[in-house]
KEKE-3310 file (N, C-alpha, C; in steps of 0.2 Angstrom, whole numbers, plus 5000, padded with zeros to 4 digits):
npx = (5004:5003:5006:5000:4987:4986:4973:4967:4956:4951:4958:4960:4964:4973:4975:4991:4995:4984:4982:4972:4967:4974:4976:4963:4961:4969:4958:4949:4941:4949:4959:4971:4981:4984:4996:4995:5006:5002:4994:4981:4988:4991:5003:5010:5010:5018:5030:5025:5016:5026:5034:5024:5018:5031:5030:5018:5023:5032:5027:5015:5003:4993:4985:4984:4981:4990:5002:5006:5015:5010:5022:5027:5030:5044:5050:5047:5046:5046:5048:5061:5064:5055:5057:5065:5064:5053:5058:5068:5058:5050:5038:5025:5023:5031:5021:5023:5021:5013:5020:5029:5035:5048:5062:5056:5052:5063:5070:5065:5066:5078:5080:5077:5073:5078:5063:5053:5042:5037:5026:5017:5009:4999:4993:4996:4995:5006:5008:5000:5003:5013:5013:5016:5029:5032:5027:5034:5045:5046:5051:5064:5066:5057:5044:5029:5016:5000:4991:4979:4976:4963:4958:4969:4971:4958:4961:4972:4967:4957:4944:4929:4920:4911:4898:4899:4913:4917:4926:4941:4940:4945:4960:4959:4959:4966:4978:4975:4978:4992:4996:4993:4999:5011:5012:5008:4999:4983:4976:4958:4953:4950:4933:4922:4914:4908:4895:4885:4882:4877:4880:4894:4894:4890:4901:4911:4907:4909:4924:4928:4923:4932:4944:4951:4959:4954:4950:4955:4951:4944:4935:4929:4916:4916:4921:4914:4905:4915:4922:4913:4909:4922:4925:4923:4910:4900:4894:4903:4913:4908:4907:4922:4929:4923:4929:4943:4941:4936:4946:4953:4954:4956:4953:4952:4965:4977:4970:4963:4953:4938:4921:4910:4897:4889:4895:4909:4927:4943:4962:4966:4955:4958:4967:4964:4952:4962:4967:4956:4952:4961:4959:4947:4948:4960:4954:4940:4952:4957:4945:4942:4950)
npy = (4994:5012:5027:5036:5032:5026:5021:5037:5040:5043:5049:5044:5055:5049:5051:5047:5044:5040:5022:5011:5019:5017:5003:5002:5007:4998:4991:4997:5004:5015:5022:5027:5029:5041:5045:5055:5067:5080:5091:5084:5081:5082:5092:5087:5073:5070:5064:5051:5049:5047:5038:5028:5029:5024:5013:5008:5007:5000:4988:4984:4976:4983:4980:4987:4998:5014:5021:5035:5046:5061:5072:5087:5103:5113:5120:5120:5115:5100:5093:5092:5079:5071:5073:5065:5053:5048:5046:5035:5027:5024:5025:5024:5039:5055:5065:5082:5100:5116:5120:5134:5138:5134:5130:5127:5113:5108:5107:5097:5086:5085:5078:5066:5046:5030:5024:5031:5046:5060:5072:5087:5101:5111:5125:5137:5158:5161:5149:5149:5160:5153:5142:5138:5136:5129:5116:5115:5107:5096:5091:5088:5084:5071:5075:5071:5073:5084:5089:5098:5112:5117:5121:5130:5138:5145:5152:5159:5168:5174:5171:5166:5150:5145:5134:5133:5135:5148:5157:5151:5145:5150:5148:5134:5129:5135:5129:5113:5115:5119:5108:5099:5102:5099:5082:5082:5072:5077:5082:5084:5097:5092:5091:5098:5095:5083:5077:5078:5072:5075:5087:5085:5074:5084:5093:5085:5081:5092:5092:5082:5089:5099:5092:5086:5071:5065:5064:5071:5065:5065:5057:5040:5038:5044:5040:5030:5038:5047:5039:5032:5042:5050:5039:5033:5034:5021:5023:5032:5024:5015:5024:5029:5016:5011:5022:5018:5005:5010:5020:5009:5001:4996:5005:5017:5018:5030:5042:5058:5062:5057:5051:5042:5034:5042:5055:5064:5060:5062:5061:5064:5061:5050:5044:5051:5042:5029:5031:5030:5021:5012:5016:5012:4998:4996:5000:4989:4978:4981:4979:4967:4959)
npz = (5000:4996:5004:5000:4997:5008:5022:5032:5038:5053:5065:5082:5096:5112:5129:5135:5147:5152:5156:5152:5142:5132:5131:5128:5115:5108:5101:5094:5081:5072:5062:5064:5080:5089:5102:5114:5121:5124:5125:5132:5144:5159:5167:5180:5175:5163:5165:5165:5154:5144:5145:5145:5133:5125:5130:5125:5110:5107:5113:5104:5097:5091:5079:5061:5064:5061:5072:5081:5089:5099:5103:5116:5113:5106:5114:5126:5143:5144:5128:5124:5129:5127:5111:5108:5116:5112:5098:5099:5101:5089:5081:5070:5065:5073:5078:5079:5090:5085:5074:5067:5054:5042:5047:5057:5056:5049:5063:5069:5062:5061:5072:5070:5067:5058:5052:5052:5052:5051:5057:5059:5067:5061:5070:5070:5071:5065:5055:5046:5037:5033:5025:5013:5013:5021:5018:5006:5013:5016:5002:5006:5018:5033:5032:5032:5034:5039:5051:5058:5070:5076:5088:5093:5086:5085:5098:5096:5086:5094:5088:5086:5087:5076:5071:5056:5055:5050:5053:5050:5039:5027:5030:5032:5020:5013:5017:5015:5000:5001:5007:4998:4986:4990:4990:5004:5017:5026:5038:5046:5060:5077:5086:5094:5103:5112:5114:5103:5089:5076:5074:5073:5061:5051:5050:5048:5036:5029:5030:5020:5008:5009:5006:5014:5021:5032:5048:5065:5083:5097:5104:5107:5103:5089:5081:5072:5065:5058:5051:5040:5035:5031:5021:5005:4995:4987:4977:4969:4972:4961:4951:4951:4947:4934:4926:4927:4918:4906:4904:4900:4889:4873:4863:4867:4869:4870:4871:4880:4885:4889:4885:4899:4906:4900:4906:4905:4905:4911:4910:4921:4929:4929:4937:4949:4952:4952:4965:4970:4974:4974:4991:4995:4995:5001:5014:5015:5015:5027:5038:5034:5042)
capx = (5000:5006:5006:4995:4981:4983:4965:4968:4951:4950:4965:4959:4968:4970:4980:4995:4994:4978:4984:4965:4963:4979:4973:4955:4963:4971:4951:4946:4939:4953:4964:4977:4981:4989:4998:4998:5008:5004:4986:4977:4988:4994:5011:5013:5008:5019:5035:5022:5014:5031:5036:5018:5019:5035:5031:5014:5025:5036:5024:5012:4997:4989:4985:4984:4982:4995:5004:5011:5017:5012:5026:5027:5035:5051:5049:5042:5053:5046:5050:5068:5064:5051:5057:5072:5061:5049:5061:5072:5054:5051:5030:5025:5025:5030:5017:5024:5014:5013:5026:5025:5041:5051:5064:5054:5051:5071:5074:5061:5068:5087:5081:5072:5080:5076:5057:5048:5039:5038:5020:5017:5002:4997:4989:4997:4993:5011:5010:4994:5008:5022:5010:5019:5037:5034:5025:5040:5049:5043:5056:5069:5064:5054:5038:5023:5007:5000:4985:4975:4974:4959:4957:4975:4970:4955:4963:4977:4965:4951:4939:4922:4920:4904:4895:4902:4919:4918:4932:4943:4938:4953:4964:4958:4957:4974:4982:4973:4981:4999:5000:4992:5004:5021:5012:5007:4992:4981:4969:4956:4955:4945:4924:4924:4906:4908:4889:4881:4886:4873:4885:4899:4891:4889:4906:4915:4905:4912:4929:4927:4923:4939:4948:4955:4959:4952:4949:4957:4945:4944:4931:4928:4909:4915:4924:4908:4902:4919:4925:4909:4908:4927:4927:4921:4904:4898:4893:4910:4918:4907:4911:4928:4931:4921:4931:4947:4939:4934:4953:4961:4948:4963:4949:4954:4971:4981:4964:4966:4949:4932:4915:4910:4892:4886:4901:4915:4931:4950:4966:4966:4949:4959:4971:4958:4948:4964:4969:4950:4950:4965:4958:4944:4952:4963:4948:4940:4955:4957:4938:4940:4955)
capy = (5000:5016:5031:5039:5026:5023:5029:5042:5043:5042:5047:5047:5055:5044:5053:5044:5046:5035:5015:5009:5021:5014:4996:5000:5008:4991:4988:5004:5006:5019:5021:5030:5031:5045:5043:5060:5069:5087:5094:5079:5077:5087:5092:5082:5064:5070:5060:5041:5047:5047:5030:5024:5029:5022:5004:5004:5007:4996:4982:4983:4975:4988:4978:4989:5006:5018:5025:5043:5050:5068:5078:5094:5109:5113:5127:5119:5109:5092:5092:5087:5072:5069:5071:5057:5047:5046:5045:5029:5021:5020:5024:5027:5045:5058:5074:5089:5103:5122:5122:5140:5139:5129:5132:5122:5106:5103:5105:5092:5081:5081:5072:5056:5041:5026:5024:5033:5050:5069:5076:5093:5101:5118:5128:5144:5164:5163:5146:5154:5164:5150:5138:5134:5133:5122:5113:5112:5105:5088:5090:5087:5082:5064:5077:5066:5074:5089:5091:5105:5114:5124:5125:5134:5143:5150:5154:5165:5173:5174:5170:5161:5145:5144:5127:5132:5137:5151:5161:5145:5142:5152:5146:5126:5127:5135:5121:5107:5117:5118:5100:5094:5102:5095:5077:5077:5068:5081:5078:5089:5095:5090:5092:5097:5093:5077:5074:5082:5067:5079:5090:5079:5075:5091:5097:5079:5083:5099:5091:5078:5094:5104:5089:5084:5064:5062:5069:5071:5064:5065:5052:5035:5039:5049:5034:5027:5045:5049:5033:5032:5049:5049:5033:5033:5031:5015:5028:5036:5018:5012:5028:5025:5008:5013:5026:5014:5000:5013:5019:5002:4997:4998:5009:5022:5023:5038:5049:5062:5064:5052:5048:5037:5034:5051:5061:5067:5059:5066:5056:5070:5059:5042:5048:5049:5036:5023:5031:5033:5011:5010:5016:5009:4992:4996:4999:4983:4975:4981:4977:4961:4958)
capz = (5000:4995:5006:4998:4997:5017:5024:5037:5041:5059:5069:5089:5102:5117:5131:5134:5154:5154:5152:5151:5136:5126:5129:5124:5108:5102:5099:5093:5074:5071:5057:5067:5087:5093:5107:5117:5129:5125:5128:5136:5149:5164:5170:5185:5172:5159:5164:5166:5149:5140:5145:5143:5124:5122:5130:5120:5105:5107:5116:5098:5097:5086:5072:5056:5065:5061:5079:5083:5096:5098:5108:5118:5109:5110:5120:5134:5148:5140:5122:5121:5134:5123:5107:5111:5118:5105:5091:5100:5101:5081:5080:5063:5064:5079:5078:5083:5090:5084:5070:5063:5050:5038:5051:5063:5051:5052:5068:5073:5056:5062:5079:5071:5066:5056:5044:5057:5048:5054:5054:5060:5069:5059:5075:5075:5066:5063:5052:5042:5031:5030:5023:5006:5012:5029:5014:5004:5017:5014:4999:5011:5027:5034:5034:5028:5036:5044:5057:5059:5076:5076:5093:5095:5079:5090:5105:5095:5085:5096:5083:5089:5085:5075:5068:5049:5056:5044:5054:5049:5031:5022:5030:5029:5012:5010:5018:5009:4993:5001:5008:4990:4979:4989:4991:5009:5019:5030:5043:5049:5068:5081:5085:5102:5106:5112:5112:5098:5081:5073:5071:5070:5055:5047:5050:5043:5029:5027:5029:5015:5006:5009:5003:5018:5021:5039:5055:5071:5085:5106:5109:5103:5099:5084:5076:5067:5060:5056:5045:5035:5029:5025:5017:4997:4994:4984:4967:4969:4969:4955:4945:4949:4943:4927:4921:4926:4912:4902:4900:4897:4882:4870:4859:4873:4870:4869:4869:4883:4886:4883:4887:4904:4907:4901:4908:4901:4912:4908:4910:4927:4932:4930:4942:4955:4952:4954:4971:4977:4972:4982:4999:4997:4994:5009:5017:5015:5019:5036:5039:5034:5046)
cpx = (5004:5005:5003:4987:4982:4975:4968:4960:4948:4957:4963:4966:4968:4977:4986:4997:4988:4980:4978:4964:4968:4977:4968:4959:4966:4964:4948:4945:4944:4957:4971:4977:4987:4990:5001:4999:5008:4996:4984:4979:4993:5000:5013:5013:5014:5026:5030:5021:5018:5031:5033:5018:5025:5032:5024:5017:5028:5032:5019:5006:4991:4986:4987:4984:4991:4998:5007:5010:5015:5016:5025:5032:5041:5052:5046:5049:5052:5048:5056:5066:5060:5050:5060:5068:5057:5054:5064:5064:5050:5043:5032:5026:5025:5025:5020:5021:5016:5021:5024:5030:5045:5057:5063:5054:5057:5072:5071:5064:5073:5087:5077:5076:5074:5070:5051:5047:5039:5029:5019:5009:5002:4992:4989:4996:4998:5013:5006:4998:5013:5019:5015:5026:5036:5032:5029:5045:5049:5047:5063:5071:5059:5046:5034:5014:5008:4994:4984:4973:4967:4958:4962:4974:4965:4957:4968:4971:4958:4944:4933:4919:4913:4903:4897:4909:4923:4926:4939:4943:4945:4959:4965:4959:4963:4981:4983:4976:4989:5001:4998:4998:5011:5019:5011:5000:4990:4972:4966:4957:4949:4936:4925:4918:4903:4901:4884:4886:4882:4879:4889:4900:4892:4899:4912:4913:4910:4922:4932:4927:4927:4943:4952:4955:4956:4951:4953:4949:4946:4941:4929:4922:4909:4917:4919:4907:4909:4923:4919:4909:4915:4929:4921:4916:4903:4896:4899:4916:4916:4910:4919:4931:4929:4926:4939:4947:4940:4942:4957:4957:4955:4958:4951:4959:4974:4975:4968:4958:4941:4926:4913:4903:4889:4890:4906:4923:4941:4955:4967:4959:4952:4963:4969:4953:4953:4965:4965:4948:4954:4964:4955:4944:4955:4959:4944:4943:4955:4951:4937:4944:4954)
cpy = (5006:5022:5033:5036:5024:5027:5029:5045:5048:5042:5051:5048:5053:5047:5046:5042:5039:5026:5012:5013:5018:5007:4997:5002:5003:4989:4993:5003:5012:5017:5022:5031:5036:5046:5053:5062:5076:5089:5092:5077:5083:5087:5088:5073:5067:5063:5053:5043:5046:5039:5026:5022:5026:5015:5002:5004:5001:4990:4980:4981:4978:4985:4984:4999:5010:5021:5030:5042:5058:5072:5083:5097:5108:5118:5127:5112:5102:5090:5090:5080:5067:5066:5063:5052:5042:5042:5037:5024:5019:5019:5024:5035:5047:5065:5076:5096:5109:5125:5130:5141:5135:5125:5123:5114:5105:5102:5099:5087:5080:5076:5065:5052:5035:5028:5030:5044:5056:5069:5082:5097:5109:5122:5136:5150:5163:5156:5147:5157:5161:5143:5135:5134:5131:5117:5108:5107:5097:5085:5086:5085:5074:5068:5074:5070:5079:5088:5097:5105:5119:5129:5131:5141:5150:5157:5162:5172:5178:5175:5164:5156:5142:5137:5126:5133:5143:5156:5157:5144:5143:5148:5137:5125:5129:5131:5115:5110:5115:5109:5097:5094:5099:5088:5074:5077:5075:5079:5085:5090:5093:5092:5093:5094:5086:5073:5075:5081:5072:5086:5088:5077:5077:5091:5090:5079:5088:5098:5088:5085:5098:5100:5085:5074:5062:5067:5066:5071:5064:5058:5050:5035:5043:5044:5033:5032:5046:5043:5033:5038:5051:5043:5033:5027:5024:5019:5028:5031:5014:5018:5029:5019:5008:5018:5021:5010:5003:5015:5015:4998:5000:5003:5018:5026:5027:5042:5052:5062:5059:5051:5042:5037:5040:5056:5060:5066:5060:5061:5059:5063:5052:5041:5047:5043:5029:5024:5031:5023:5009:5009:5014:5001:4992:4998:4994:4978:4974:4979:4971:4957:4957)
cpz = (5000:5000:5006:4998:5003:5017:5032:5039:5047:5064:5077:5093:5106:5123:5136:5144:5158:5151:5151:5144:5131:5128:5129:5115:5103:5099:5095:5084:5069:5067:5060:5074:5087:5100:5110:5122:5130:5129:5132:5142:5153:5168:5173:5182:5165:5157:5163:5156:5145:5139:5145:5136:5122:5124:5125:5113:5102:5110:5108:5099:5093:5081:5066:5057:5064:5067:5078:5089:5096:5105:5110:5114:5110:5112:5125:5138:5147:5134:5121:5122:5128:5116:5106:5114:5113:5098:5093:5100:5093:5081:5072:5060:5073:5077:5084:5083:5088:5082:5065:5057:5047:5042:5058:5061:5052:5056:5070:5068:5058:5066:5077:5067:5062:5050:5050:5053:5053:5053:5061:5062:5064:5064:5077:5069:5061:5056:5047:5038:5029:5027:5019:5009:5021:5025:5011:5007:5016:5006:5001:5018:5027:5034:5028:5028:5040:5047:5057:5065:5079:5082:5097:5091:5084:5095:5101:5092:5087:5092:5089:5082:5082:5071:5060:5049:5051:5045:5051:5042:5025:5023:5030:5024:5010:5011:5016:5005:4996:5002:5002:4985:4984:4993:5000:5011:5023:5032:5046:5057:5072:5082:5094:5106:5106:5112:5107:5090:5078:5069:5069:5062:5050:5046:5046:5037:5026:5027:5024:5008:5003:5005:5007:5018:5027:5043:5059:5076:5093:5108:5104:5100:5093:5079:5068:5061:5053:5047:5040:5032:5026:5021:5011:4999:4988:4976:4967:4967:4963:4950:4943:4943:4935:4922:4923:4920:4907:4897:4899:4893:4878:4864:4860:4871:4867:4868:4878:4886:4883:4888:4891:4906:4908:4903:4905:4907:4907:4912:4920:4934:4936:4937:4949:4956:4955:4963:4973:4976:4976:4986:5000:4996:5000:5017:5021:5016:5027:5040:5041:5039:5052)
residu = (UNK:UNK:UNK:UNK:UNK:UNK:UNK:UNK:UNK:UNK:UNK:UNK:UNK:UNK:UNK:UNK:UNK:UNK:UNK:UNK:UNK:UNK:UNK:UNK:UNK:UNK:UNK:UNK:UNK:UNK:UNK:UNK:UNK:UNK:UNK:UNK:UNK:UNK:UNK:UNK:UNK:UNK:UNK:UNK:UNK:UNK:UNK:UNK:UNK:UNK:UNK:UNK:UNK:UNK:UNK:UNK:UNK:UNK:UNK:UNK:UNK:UNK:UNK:UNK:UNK:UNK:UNK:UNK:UNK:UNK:UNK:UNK:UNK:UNK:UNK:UNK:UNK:UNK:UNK:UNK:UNK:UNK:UNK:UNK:UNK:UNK:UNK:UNK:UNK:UNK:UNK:UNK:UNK:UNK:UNK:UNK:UNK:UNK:UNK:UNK:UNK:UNK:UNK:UNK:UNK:UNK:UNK:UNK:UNK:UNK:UNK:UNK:UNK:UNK:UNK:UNK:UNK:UNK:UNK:UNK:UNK:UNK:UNK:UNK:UNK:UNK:UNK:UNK:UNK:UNK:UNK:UNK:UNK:UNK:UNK:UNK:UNK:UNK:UNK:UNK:UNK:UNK:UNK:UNK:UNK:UNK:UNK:UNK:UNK:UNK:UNK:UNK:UNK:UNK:UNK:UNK:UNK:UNK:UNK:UNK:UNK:UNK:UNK:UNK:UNK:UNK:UNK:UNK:UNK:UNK:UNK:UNK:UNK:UNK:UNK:UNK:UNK:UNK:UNK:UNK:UNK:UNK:UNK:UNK:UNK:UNK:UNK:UNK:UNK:UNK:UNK:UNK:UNK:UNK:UNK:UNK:UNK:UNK:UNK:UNK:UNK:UNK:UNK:UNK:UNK:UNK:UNK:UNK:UNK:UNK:UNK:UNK:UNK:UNK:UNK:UNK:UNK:UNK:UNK:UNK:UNK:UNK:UNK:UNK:UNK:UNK:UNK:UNK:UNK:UNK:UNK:UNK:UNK:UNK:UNK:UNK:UNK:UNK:UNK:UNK:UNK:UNK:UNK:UNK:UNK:UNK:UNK:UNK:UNK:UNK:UNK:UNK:UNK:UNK:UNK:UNK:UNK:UNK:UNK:UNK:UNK:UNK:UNK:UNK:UNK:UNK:UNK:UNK:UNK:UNK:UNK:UNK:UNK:UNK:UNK:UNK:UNK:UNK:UNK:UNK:UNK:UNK:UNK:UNK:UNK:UNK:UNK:UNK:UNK)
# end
């Protein structure tokens, strides 16, 4: 499976402090655990969380979900301990939190070791104007993925968090564009209203819409919501596979442009069509598993 065609639907956060929520998380419907030691968990828990996340990392049991580690900044009196820690236990990625600059992408890239991947929180005013070249970086560096922080995004800009997140919108959509053009994954950010799937809903919708691959998630009731509405509908997978057929009829070849059940589908469509066959195939697999 290629990296592109993983599904990153559903990536919950499980504070890394709580060992009952890391072993519910081996069972959990999630595509991705993150294993955190920033937000969800309070100073005086910060040293057990570390060395929790590193023994689940290293203990395994995950089947097919993806694991990170999200680290404290480097500008806090846990991030080195953290980063180093993290890095010598080998998740599949570490996320790190409130990178605002290109700058910031290497120094967190010098400290990792081995296959283990960079991904990066976008939470702050100051990474809102450095979009395209923390982007870039992904040239150079192990950066694979970015996360959306909204709730950090709020806080800075004092914007109020409405049910459309219209404060939010530009800058969502500017990010889908940047991580698109230099080939990386991006997840949306959290729903804070952990009882109200109605919205949930809504706003997953609106995240499939942006472009994004997934959500980031707090609580395990969002799983269900979350996975169906980012995963490729049953049209979407027929009209896929159609226009796959359709361009390998040798009648086909070398046109640029051709007729698919009434629609007009561009070598641009085939493109998507084979990687939205993939996830859903990678999908299915993990299901069946």
């Amino acid at each position: 499976m290629t990296d592109a065609a993983r599904p990153r639907r559903s990536a919950l956060y499980m504070p890394a402090s709580n060992l009952k929520a890391i072993e519910k998380a081996r069972t959990l419907p999630c595509d991705v655990v993150i294993f955190d030691l920033e937000d969800a968990v309070a100073p005086e828990a910060k040293e057990v969380a570390r060395a929790q996340a590193v023994e689940a990392v290293k203990a395994g049991g995950f089947g097919g979900r993806e694991l990170v580690i999200r680290v404290n900044g480097r500008d806090t009196p846990y991030g080195a301990a953290d980063l180093e820690a993290a890095a010598a236990a080998g998740p599949d990625a570490i996320l790190v939190p409130k990178v605002n600059d290109a700058d910031d992408v290497r120094f967190y890239d010098a400290a990792l070791k081995g296959d283990t991947r960079l991904w990066a929180m976008i939470e702050t005013a100051k990474a809102a104007f450095h979009l395209w070249d923390i982007a870039q970086t992904a040239k150079t560096t192990r950066l694979s993925a970015w996360v959306m922080g909204v709730n950090d995004l709020a806080k800075e800009m004092r914007a109020r968090q409405t049910p459309g997140r219209e404060a939010f919108q530009p800058i969502l959509s500017l990010a889908v564009a940047a991580a698109r053009g230099n080939g990386l994954s991006i997840l949306d950010g959290v729903h804070n209203d952990i009882e109200d799937l109605e919205a949930l809903e809504i706003v997953c919708g609106q995240g499939v819409d942006f472009g994004f691959d997934g959500k980031t998630l707090i609580h395990p009731s969002h799983l269900k919501i979350c996975n169906r509405v980012f995963s490729p509908t049953e049209g979407e997978i027929a009209w896929a596979r159609a226009v796959i057929t359709a361009f390998a009829d040798p009648d086909n070849a070398g046109k640029g442009a051709i007729r698919v059940e009434g629609k007009m589908a561009e070598r641009l469509h085939l493109a998507q069509a084979e990687r939205l066959v993939a996830v859903a195939e990678a999908i299915a697999e993990a299901q069946a598993a």
